[in-house]
MARTISE-684567 format. One line per 8 residues: number of its first residue (from 1); their letters; for each residue z, x, y of C-alpha. Coordinates in Angstrom, 2 decimals. Layout:
NUM	a	Z,X,Y; ...
***
This chain:
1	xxxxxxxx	151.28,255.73,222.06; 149.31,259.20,222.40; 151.34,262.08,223.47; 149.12,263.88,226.22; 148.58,267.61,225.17; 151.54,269.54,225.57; 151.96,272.84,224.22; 155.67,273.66,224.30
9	xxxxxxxx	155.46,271.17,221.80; 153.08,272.23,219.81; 154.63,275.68,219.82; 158.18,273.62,219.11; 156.55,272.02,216.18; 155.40,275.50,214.56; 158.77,276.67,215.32; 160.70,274.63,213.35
17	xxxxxxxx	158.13,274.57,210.59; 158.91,278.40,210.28; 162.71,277.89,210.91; 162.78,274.84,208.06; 164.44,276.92,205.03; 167.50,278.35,207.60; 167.83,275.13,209.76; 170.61,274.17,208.27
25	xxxxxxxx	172.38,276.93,208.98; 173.25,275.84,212.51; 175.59,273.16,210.86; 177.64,275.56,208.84; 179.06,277.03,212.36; 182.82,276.93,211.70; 183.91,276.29,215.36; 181.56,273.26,214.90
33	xxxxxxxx	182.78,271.55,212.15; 185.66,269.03,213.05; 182.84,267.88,215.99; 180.63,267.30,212.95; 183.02,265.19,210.55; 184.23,263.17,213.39; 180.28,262.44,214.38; 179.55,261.51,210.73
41	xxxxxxxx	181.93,258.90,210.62; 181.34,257.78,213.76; 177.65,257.61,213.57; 178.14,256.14,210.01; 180.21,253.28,211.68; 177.55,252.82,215.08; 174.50,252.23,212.62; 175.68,249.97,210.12
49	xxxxxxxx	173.36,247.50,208.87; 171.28,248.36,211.41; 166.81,248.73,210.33; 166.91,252.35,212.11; 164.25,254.24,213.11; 165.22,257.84,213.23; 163.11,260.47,215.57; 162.44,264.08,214.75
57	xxxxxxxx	164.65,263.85,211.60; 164.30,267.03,210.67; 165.28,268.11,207.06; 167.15,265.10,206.98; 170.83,266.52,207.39; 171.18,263.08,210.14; 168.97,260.82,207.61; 171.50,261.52,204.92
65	xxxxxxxx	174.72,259.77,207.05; 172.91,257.19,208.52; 170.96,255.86,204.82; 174.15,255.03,202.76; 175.07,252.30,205.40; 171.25,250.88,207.08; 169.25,248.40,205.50; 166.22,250.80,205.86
73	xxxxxxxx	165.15,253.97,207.75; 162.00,255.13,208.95; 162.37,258.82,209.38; 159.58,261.03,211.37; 159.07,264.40,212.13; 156.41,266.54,213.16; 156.64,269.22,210.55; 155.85,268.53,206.97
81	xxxxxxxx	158.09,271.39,206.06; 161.17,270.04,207.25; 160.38,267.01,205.88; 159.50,268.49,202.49; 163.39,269.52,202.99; 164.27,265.95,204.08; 162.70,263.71,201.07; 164.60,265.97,198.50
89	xxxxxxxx	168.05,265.82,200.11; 167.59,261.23,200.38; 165.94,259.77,197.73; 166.10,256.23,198.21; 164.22,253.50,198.30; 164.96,252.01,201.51; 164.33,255.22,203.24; 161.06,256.37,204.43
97	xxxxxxxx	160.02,259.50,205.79; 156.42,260.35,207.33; 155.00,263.19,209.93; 154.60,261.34,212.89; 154.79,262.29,216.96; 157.58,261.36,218.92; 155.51,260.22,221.73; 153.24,258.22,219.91
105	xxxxxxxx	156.10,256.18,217.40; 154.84,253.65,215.49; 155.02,249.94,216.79; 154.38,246.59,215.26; 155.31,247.64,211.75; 158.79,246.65,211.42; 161.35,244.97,213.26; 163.25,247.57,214.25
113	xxxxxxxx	166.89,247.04,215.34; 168.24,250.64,215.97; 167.03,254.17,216.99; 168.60,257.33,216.84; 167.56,260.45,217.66; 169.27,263.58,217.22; 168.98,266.70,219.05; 165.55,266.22,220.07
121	xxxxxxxx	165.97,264.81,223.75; 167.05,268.63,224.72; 163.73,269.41,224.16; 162.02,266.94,225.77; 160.41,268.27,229.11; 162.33,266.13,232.07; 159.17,265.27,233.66; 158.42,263.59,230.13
129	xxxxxxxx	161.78,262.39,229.06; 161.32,258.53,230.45; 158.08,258.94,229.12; 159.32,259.26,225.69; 162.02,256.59,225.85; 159.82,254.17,226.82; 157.63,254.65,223.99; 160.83,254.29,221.83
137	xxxxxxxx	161.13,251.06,223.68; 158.32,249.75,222.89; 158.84,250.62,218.90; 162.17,248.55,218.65; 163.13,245.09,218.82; 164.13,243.82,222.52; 168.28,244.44,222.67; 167.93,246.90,220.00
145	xxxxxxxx	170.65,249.80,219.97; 169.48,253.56,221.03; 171.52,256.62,219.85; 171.12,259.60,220.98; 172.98,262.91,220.29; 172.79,266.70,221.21; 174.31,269.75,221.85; 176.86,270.79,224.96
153	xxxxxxxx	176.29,274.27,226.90; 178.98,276.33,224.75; 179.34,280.00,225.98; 179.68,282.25,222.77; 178.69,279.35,220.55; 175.35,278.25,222.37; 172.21,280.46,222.03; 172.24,281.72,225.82
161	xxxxxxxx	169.61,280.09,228.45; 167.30,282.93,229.20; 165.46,281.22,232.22; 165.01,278.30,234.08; 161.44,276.92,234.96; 159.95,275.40,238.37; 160.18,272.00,236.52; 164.42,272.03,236.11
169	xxxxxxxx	163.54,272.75,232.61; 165.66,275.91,231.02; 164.15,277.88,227.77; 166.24,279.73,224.69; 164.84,283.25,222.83; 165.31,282.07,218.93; 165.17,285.19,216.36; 164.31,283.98,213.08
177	xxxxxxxx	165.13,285.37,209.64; 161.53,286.86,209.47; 162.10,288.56,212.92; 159.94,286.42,215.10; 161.05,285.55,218.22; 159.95,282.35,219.74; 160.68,280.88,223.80; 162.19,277.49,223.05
185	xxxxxxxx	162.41,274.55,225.79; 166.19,273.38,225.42; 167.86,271.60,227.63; 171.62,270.15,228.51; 171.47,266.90,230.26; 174.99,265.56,231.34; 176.44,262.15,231.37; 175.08,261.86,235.24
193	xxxxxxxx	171.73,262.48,234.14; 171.68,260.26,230.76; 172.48,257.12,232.36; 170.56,257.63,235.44; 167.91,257.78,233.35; 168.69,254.33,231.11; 169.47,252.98,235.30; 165.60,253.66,236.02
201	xxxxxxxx	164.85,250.13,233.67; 165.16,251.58,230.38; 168.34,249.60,229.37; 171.80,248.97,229.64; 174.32,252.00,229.43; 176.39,250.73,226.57; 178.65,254.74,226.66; 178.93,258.26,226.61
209	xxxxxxxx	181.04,260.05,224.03; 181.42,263.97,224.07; 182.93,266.36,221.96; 183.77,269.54,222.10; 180.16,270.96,221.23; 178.09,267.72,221.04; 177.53,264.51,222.97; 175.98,260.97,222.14
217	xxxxxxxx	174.86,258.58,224.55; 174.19,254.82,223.88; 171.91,252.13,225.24; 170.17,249.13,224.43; 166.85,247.98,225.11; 166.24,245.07,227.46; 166.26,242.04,226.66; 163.54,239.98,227.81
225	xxxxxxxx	163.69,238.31,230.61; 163.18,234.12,230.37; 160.22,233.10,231.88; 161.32,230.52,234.47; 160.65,226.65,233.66; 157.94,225.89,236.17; 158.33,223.59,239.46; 155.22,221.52,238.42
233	xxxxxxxx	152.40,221.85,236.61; 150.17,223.34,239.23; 152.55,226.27,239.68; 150.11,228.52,238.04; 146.52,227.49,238.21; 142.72,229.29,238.47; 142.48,231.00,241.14; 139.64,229.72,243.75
241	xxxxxxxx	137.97,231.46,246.60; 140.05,230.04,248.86; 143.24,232.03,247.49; 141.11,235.67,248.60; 143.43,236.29,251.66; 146.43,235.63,249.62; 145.45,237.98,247.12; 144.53,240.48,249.12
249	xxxxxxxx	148.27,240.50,250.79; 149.87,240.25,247.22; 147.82,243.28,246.71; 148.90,246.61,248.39; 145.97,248.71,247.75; 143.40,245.38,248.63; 145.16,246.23,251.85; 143.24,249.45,251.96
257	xxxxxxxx	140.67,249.67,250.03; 137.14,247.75,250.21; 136.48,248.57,246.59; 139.61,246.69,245.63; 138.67,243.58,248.01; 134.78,243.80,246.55; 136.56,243.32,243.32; 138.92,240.46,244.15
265	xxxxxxxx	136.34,238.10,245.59; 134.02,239.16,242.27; 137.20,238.23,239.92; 137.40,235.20,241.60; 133.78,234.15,242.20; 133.96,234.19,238.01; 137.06,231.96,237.63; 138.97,234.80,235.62
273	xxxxxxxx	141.84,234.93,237.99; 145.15,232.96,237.52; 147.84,232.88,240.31; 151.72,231.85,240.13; 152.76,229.63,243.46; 156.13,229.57,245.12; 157.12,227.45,247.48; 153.53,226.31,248.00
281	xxxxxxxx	152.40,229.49,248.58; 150.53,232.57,246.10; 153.32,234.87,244.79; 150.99,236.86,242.27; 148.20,236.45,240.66; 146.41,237.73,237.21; 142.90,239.04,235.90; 142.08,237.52,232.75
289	xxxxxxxx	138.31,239.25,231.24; 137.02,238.66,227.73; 134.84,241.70,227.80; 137.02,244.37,226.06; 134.43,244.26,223.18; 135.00,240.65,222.91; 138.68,239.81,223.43; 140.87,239.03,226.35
297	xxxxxxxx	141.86,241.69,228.26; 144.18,241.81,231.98; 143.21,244.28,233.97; 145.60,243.89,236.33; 148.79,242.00,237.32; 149.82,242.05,241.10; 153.33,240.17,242.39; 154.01,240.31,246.29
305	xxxxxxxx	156.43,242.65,246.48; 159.12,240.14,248.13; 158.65,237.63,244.69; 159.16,240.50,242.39; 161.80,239.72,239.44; 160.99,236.38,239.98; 159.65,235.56,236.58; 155.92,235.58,238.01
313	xxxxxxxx	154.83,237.98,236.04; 156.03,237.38,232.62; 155.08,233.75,233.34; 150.93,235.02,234.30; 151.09,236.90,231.11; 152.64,233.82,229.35; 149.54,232.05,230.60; 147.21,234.48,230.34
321	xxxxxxxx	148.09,233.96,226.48; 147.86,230.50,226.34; 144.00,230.80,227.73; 143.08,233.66,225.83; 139.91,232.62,223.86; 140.48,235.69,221.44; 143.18,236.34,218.55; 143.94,239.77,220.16
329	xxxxxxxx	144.67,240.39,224.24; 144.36,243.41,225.50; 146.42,245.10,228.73; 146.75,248.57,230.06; 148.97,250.38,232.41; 148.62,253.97,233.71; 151.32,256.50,231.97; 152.64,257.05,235.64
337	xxxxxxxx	153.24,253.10,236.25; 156.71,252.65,233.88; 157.17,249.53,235.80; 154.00,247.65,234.14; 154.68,249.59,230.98; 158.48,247.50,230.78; 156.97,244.56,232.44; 154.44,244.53,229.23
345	xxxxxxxx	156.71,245.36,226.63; 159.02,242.46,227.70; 156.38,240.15,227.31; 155.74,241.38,223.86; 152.88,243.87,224.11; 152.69,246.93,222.02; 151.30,250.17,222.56; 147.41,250.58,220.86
353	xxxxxxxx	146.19,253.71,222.54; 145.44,255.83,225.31; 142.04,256.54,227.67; 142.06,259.62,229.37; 139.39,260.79,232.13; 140.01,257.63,234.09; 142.42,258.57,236.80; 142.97,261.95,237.16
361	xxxxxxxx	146.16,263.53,235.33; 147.16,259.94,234.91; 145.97,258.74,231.05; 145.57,254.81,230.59; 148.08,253.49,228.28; 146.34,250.50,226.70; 148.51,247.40,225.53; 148.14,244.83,222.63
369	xxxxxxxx	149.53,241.67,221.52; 148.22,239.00,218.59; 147.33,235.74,219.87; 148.57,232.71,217.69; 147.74,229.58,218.30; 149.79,226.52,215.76; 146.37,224.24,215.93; 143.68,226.14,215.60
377	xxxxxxxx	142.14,225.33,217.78; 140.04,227.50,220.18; 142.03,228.40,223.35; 140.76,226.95,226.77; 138.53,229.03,228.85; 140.72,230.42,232.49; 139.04,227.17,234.52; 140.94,224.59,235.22
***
């Protein structure tokens, strides 16, 4: 997953790079610190045995409860400097740590069974905060376990909120040791907020714990969702011209759009669309291409809105598998769409990268998953 351009967080990543030799500092508060032993052993006891994947890690101060009890950790950060701080402080050899972007986490690399991320979703931008949880999504194994933890609003132990943006988003002036002042994004989501946000299909609120100057919220990713045993075998088939006018009503913007019509009949005049019946009648349908420099590729995905959560759509994309003719198929979703995003992450996709310039303010998120086949054989072509 690219992050798009964002430069609070480029200026958050050069501020911490300078801050890296006093970070700690913040820990040593003495109002703070029965908060801190009680999260140690608490976090300690939440990600046991767990394969973790930590985000923004910093110098490693998290890295250093959470290692003596995982099987592994992947730690990331965006400066090397903390993380210069973070490699000395756990040495081990199940631990990892690498510069890396917390919107673009790495994927398909490990199996994944936990994530936590400390005091990094208070700086997270609310318009980008599902954003970024969906790309930790997609990085962990369905039903994995999400931590997060951050600070409460603490008057005389809190760095004061010196403004409040158009966005909702509220900003801290940070002096540092070398008398630099920087404008920090930090923000104080409450319970409300945190599962509100797991409620909009990110996962299953699994609870909220606060303390007197931190909270930590819990979820877990979903589960995918079992593609329905089908009525007979013609319940999806290739799509013929005969199925236009259905298509066109599964398809809201067909409804409005000649260019999306022109495209429909073209899709099917070249036997590359499937569709999913119900009830003897089209509930979705599927584009499956093989022109994405050679491999399979879905374009699009469309499920009349009354058949949605249905299983129509993870079964077209189980099919769309099964008659891929490549070893790789391709999907994409744009970064506004977090419906398709989930809907392609359940069926096993993984991020691969982003095209911008497409839709305007509204980047491409491009989708991959390996296609294995147990006979080797090539797979059949879309046709019947």
């Amino acid at each position: 997953m690219s992050g798009r351009p964002d430069a609070s967080q480029e200026e958050l990543r050069s501020y911490y790079a300078l801050r890296a030799a006093e970070y700690d500092r913040i820990y040593a508060k003495p109002e703070r610190q029965a908060d801190l032993r009680e999260i140690e052993r608490w976090l300690a006891a939440t990600l046991r045995d767990e394969t973790v994947l930590e985000v923004a890690c910093g110098t490693g101060w998290w890295t250093r409860v959470i290692a003596p009890v995982a099987r592994a950790v992947l730690a990331i950060d965006a400066a090397p400097e903390t993380l210069a701080i973070a490699r000395d402080r756990v040495a081990a050899p199940h631990v990892a740590f690498e510069v890396g972007d917390a919107y673009a986490l790495p994927h398909g690399r490990a199996a994944f069974s936990a994530a936590f991320a400390g005091f990094w979703l208070s700086h997270v931008p609310r318009a980008r905060q599902a954003e970024f949880l969906r790309g930790l999504n997609v990085a962990l194994q369905p039903g994995a376990k999400v931590v997060l933890l951050d600070n409460r609003y603490v008057e005389g132990s809190s760095t004061p909120i010196a403004e409040q943006d158009a966005a909702g988003d509220t900003w801290q002036t940070r002096r540092l040791d070398d008398g630099s002042t920087h404008r920090v994004l930090k923000n104080f989501p409450g319970e409300g907020e945190l599962r509100a946000l797991a409620a909009s299909g990110l996962g299953s609120a699994e609870g909220y714990r606060a303390w007197d100057h931190y909270w930590a919220f819990e979820y877990r990713v979903p589960a995918p969702e079992p593609i329905l045993a089908l009525a007979g075998e013609d319940e999806i088939r290739a799509g013929t011209g005969d199925d236009f006018a259905a298509l066109v009503d599964c398809d809201p913007l067909a409804a409005r759009s000649e260019a999306r019509r022109d495209a429909l009949a073209a899709w099917l005049a070249q036997a590359t669309v499937l569709v999913s019946r119900e009830q003897e009648r089209i509930a979705g349908f599927l584009v499956l291409e093989h022109g994405l420099f050679g491999h399979g590729f879905v374009p699009l995905v469309c499920v009349r809105p009354d058949d949605r959560r249905r299983g129509h759509a993870l079964r077209l994309l189980a099919a769309a598998e099964a008659r891929c003719r490549t070893a790789k198929l391709f999907a994409s979703a744009n970064a506004s769409n977090g419906a398709s995003q989930a809907l392609l992450a359940r069926a096993g996709f993984v991020r691969s990268g982003t095209i911008e310039n497409l839709d305007a303010g509204d980047p491409e998120l491009v989708y991959f998953k390996a296609v294995s086949r147990d006979d080797g054989d090539e797979p059949s072509s879309c046709a019947p």
